[in-house]
C-alpha positions, 0 to 999 in steps of 0.5 A: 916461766919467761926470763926477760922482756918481749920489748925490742929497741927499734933502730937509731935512726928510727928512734930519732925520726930519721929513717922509715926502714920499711919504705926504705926496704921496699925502694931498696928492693927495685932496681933503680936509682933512688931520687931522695929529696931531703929538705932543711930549714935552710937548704935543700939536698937531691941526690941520685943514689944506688944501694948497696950492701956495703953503704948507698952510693951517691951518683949524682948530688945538688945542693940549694946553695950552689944555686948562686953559681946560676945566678939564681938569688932567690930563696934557697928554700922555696919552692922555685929553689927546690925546683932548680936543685932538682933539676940540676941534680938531674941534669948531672945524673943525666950527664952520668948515664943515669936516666930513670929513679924512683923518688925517695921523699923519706920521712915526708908526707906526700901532699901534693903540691909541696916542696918535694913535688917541685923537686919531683917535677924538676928532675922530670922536666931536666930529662929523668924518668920518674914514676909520678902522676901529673896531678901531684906537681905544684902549678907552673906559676908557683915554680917560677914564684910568681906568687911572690912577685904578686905578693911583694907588689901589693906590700909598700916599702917598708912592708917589702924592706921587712918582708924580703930583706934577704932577697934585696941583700942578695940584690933581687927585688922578689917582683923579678922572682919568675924572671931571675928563675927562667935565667938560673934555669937556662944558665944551668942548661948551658952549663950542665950539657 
């Protein structure tokens, strides 16, 4: 007669969603730096981090919110804000000696064309050595948010008032989205190299 349950608790992290131990064992077990790519509702975390028996390592880090030091008064968020996060990330990884990662997109499907990928193509556009395929990436006039430049002029003033209030606080009309885009990105060249 068995004593007990076969039933086994997972782990914390997996039981509140957080962790994909499995995935996690297989990034842990090449001998790479991992870019992990996490996203919130506000802000966007990239990091370029190591294992370690004793606790992960964070070698290099860029979070969306220091993206107003570049000039950029875009949404933290989109697409062209997780861009610029990544590529900053990268660029301070770069900086570091670092110079290849595998990508760590964690509990996040891989569809292609999202937030991720942006990030994914940001890191690789800064300089980083990341396994990928092209086919994943966003398309180049969605990173630099001309999407929304298209969108904001078709709106009238009140619609654009409501719509983008938090853009015009900032002092960014979003129909200059691709143009305060190209400046951040160049602003973070001359200040990462």
């Amino acid at each position: 007669m068995a004593n007990g349950s076969n039933y086994k608790v997972p782990f914390r992290r997996r039981r509140e969603g957080k962790t994909d131990y499995a995935a996690r064992m297989k990034l842990v077990d090449y001998d790479k730096s991992r870019l992990v790519v996490r996203l919130s509702n506000a802000n966007v975390v990239v990091q370029i981090i190591d294992y370690a028996p004793e606790g992960d390592l964070t070698l290099a880090s860029a979070v969306s919110k220091e993206l107003s030091k570049y000039g950029y008064l875009g949404g933290a968020n989109n697409i062209s804000g997780v861009y610029l996060t990544a590529y900053l990330a990268a660029k301070r990884a770069l900086a570091k000696g670092i110079d290849e990662a595998i990508l760590d997109i964690g509990l996040k499907s891989p569809i292609k064309g999202s937030k991720v990928f942006a990030a994914l193509k940001g890191a690789v556009d800064a300089g980083l050595d990341v396994p990928h395929g092209d086919f994943i990436f966003p398309a180049d006039e969605r990173i630099r948010g001309e999407h929304v430049a298209e969108y904001a002029e078709s709106l009238d003033e009140d619609e654009l008032n409501k719509k983008f209030s938090k853009y015009l606080e900032r002092g960014l009309n979003p129909i200059d989205l691709p143009e305060n885009f190209e400046e951040a990105k160049k602003n973070i060249d001359e200040a990462e190299e």
